[in-house]
C-alpha positions as a Python dict, from the first residue, in 0.01 Angstrom:
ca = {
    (1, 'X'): (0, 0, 0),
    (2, 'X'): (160, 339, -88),
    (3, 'X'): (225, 580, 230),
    (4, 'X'): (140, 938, 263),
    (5, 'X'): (480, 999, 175),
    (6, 'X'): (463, 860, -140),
    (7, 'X'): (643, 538, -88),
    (8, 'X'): (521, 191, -100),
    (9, 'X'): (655, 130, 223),
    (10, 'X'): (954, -27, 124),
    (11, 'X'): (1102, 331, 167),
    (12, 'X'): (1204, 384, -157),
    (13, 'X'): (1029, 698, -339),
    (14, 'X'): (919, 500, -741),
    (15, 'X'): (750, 868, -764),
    (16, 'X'): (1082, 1030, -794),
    (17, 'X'): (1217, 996, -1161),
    (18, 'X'): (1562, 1157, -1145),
    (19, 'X'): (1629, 929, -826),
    (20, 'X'): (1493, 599, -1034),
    (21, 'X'): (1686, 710, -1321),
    (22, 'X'): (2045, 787, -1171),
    (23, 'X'): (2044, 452, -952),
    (24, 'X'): (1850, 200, -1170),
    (25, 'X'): (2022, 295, -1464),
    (26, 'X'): (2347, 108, -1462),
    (27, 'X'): (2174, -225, -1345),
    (28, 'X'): (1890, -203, -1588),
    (29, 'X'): (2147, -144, -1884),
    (30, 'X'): (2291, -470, -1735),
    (31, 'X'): (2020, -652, -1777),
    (32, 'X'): (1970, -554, -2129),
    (33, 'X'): (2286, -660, -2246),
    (34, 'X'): (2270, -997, -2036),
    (35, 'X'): (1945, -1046, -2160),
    (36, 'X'): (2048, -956, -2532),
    (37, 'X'): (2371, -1122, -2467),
    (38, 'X'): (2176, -1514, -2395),
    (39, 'X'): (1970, -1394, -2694),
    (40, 'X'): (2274, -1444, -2918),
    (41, 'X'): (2376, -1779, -2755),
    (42, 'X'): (2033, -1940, -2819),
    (43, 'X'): (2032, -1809, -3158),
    (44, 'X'): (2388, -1895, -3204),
    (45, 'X'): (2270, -2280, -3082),
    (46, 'X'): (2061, -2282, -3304),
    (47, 'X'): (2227, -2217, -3640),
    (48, 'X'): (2481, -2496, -3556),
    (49, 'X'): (2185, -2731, -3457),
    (50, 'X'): (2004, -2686, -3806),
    (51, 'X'): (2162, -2741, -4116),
    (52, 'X'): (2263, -2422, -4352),
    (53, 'X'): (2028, -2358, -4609),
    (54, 'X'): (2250, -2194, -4819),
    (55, 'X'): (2545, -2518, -4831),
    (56, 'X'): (2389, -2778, -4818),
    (57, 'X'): (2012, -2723, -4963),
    (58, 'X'): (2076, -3001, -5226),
    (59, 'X'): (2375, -3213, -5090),
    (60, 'X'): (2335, -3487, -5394),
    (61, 'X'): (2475, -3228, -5615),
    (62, 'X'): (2851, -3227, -5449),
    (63, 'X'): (2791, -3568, -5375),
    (64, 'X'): (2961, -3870, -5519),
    (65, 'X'): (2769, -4107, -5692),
    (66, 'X'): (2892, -4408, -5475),
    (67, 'X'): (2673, -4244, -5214),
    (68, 'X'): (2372, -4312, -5095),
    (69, 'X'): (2303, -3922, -5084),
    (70, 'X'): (2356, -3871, -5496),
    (71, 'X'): (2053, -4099, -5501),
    (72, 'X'): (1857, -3949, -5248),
    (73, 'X'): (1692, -3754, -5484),
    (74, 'X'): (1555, -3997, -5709),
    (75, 'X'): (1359, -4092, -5410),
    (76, 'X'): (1232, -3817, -5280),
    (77, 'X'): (849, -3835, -5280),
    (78, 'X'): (573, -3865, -5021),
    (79, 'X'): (279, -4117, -4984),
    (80, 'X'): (10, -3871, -5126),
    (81, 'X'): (257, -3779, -5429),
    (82, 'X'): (274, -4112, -5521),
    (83, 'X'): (-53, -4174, -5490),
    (84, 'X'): (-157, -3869, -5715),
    (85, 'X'): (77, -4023, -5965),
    (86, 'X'): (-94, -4323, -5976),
    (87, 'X'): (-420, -4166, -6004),
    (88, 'X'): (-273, -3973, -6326),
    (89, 'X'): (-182, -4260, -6441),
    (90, 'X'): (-500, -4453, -6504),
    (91, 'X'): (-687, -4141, -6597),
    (92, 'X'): (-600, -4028, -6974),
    (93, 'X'): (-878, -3787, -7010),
    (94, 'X'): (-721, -3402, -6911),
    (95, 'X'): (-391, -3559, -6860),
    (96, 'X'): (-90, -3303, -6768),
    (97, 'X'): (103, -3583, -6599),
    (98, 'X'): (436, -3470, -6764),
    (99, 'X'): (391, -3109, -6696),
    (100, 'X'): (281, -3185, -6337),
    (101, 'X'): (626, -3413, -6247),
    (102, 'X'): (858, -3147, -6443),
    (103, 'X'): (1173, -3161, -6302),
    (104, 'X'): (1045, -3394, -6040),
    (105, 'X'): (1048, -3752, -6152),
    (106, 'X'): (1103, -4026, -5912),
    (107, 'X'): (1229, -4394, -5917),
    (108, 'X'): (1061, -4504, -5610),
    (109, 'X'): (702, -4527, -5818),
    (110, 'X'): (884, -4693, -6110),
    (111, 'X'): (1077, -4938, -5947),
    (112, 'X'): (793, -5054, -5672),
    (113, 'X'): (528, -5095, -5951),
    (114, 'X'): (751, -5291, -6202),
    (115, 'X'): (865, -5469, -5898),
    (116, 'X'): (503, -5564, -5784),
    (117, 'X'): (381, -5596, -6127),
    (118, 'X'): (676, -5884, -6193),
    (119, 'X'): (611, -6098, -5960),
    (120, 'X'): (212, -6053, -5996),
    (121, 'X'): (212, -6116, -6349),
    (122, 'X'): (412, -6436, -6279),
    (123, 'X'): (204, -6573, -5972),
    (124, 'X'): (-146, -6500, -6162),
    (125, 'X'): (33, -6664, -6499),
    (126, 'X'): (124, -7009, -6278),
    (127, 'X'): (-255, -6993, -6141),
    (128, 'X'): (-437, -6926, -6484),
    (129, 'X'): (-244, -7240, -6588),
    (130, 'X'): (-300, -7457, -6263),
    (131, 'X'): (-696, -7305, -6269),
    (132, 'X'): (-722, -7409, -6656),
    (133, 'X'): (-506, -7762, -6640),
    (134, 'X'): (-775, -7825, -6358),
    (135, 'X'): (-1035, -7771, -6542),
    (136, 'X'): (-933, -8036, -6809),
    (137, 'X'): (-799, -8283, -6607),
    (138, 'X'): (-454, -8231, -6651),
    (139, 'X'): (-378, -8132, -6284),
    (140, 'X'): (-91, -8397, -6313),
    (141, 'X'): (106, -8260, -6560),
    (142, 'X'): (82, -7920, -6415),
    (143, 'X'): (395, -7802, -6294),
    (144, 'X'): (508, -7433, -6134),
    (145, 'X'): (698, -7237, -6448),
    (146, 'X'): (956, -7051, -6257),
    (147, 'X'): (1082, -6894, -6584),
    (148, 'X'): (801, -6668, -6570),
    (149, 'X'): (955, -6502, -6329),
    (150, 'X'): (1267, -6428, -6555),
    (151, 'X'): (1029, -6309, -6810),
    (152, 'X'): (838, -6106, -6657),
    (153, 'X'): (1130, -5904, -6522),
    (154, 'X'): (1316, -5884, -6881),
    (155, 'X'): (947, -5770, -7048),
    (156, 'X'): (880, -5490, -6785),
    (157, 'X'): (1226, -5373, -6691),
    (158, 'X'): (1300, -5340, -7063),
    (159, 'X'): (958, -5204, -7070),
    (160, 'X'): (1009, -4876, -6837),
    (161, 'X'): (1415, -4846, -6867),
    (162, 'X'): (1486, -4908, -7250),
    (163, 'X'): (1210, -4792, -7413),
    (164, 'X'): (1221, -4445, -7268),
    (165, 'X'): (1577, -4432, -7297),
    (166, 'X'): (1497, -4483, -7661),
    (167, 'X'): (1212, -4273, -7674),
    (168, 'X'): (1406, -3952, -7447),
    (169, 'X'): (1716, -4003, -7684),
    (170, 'X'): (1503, -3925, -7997),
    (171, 'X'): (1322, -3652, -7873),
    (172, 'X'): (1637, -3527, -7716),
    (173, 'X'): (1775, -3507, -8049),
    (174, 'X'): (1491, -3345, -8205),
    (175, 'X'): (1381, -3071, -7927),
    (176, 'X'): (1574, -2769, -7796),
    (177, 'X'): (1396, -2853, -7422),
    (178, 'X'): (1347, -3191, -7394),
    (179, 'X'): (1161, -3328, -7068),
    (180, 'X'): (1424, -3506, -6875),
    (181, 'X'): (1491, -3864, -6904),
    (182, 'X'): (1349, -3924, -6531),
    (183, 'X'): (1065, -3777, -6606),
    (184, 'X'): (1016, -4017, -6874),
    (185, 'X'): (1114, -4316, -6703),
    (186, 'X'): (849, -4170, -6397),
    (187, 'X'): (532, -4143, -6657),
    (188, 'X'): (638, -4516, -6839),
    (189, 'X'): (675, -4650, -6440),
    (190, 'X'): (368, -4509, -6307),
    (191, 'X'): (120, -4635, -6672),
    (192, 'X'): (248, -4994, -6586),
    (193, 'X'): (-9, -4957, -6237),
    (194, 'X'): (-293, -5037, -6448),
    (195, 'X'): (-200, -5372, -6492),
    (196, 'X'): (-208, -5538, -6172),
    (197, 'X'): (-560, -5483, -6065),
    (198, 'X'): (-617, -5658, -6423),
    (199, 'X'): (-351, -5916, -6340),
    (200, 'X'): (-580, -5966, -6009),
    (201, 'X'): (-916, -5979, -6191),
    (202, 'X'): (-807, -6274, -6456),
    (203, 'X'): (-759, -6521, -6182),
    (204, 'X'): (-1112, -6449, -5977),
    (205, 'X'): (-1333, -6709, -5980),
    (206, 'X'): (-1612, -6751, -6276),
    (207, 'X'): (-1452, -6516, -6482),
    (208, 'X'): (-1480, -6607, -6859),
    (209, 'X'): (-1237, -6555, -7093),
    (210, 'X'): (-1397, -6288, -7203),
    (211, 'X'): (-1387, -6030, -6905),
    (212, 'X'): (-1046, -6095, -6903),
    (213, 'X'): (-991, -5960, -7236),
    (214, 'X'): (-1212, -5664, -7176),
    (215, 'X'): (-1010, -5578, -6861),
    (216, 'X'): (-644, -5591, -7046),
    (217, 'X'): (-803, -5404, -7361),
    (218, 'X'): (-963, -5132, -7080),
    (219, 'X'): (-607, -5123, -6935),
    (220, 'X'): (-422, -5071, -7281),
    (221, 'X'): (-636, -4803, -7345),
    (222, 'X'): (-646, -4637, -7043),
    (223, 'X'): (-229, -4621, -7010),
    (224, 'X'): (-173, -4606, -7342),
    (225, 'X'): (-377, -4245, -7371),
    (226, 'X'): (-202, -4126, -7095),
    (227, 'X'): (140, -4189, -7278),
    (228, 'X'): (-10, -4050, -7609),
    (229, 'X'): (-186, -3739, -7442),
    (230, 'X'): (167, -3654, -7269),
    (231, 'X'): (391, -3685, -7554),
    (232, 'X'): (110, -3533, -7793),
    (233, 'X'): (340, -3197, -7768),
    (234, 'X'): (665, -3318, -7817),
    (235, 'X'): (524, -3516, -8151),
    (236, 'X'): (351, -3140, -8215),
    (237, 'X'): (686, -2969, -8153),
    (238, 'X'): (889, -3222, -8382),
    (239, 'X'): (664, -3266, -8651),
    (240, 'X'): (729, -3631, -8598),
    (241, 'X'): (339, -3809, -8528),
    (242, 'X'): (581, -4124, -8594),
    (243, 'X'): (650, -4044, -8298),
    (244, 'X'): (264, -4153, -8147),
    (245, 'X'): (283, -4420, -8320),
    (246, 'X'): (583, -4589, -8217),
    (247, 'X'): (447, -4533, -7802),
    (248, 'X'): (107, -4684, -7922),
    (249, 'X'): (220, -4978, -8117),
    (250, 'X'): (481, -5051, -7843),
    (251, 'X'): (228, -5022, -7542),
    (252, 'X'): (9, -5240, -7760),
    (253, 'X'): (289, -5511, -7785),
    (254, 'X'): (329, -5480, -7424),
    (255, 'X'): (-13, -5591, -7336),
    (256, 'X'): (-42, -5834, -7588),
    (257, 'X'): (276, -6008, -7421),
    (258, 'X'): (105, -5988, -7041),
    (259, 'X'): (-203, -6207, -7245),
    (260, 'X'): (-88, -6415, -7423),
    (261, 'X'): (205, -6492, -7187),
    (262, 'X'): (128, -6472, -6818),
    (263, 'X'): (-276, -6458, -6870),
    (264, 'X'): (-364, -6712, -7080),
    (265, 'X'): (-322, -7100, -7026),
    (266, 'X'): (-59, -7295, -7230),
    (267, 'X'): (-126, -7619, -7307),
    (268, 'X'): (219, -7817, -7194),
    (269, 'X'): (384, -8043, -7450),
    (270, 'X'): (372, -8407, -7433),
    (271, 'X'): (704, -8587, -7566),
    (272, 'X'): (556, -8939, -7652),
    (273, 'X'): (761, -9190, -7763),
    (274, 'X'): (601, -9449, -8005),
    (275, 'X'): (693, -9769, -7993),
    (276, 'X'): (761, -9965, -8301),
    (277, 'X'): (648, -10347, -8423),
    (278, 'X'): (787, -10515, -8630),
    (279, 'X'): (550, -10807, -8836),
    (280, 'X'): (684, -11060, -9014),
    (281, 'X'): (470, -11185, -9293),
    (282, 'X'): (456, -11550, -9443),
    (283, 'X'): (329, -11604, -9752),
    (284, 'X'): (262, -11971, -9817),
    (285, 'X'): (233, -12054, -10200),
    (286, 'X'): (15, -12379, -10353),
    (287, 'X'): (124, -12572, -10654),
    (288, 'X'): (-91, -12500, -10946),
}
């Protein structure tokens, strides 16, 4: 409570500004430096906590590439990127899926759908032939292909690293700004996703023939205009429409080899060795 003589009973007079000012002022300007002083510190701890945004903002370019950080950036997509990639990729209608992934291709969508599609391809290819030697009786002869397997990896590897190689080389040699050759291999990686929900649906039960064709045909079309549709400008720009034609006829070829290979039953071969008899005839002759 403030006195009558205008303290607060601590005896010191706050009312009195030259006395506040003359005796507070060397301690207060003390505790503005201290204070500005731990400030600095924390700031200080700070900058060598966090990395420099300036040196090292992308570390794969000074990096070696027999480091893992050189390929860092290959990889360097998110759950709901990929999965707006894949979503791109089975929609051809308003499709700016190479404009979208300019500059930033990935390998991690390429490699995990080629990867899953492999060995999807080759399981449903071993059941379409188990389900179909079943269904003739042939159970016995039935016997698990492994080299499916080894083709299935040689058709779709060759499938999303050759082929745009191919395809980013020509247009590389024909256009001033080509898209990069990740970005190439990212829109050929991401078309192949299609293909294993179709690989799924030709080995569900009571499914004719039929619906499996419609399915891979559906598929074809689907990928194949969203590879058409993205390179449409690049064909425009070259004045090559070869160009369209070569993607279409070798997407085309592609799903014709996922039929007629992996979902479609071959009939196995049956070596038979025939035996051979020998008949020895005797002709018995009458006088006349």
């Amino acid at each position: 409570m403030m006195a009558s003589d205008g303290t607060f009973g601590d005896g010191y007079d706050y009312g009195d500004e030259e006395n506040f000012s003359t005796e507070n002022k060397d301690s207060f300007q003390e505790y503005e430096l201290g204070d500005m002083g731990q400030m600095g510190d924390d700031i200080q701890d700070q900058e060598n906590l966090l990395p420099s945004h300036t040196t090292n903002k992308k570390p794969w370019k000074s990096a070696s590439c027999y480091t893992l950080d050189f390929y860092k950036r290959f990889f360097d997509v998110d759950t709901e990127q990929v999965l707006f990639r894949i979503r791109s990729s089975c929609w051809p209608i308003h499709n700016k899926f190479l404009s979208q992934i300019q500059g930033k291709g990935d390998l991690y969508g390429p490699i995990w759908i080629g990867t899953t599609l492999i060995f999807v391809v080759a399981m449903v290819g071993n059941i379409v032939d188990w389900k179909d030697s079943f269904e003739r009786n042939e159970q016995d002869a039935w016997k698990y292909d492994f080299n499916k397997v080894t083709l299935a990896s040689t058709v779709v590897y060759t499938y999303i690293t050759v082929l745009p190689a191919m395809l980013w080389a020509f247009i590389r040699w024909k256009m001033k700004d080509p898209p990069s050759l990740l970005d190439v291999i990212t829109v050929y990686g991401y078309s192949l996703f299609i293909y294993i929900p179709v690989s799924v649906i030709c080995i569900l039960p009571y499914i004719g023939r039929l619906v499996g064709w419609i399915a891979v045909v559906l598929a074809m079309v689907s990928s194949g205009g969203v590879l058409l549709i993205n390179f449409w400008q690049a064909s425009v720009a070259m004045k090559e429409p070869k160009l369209l034609i070569f993607i279409g006829l070798a997407h085309i070829a592609m799903a014709l080899v996922l039929k007629f290979f992996f979902f479609t039953y071959t009939k196995p071969q049956h070596h038979t060795t025939l035996g051979t008899t020998t008949m020895q005839v005797t002709t018995i002759s009458s006088p006349l």
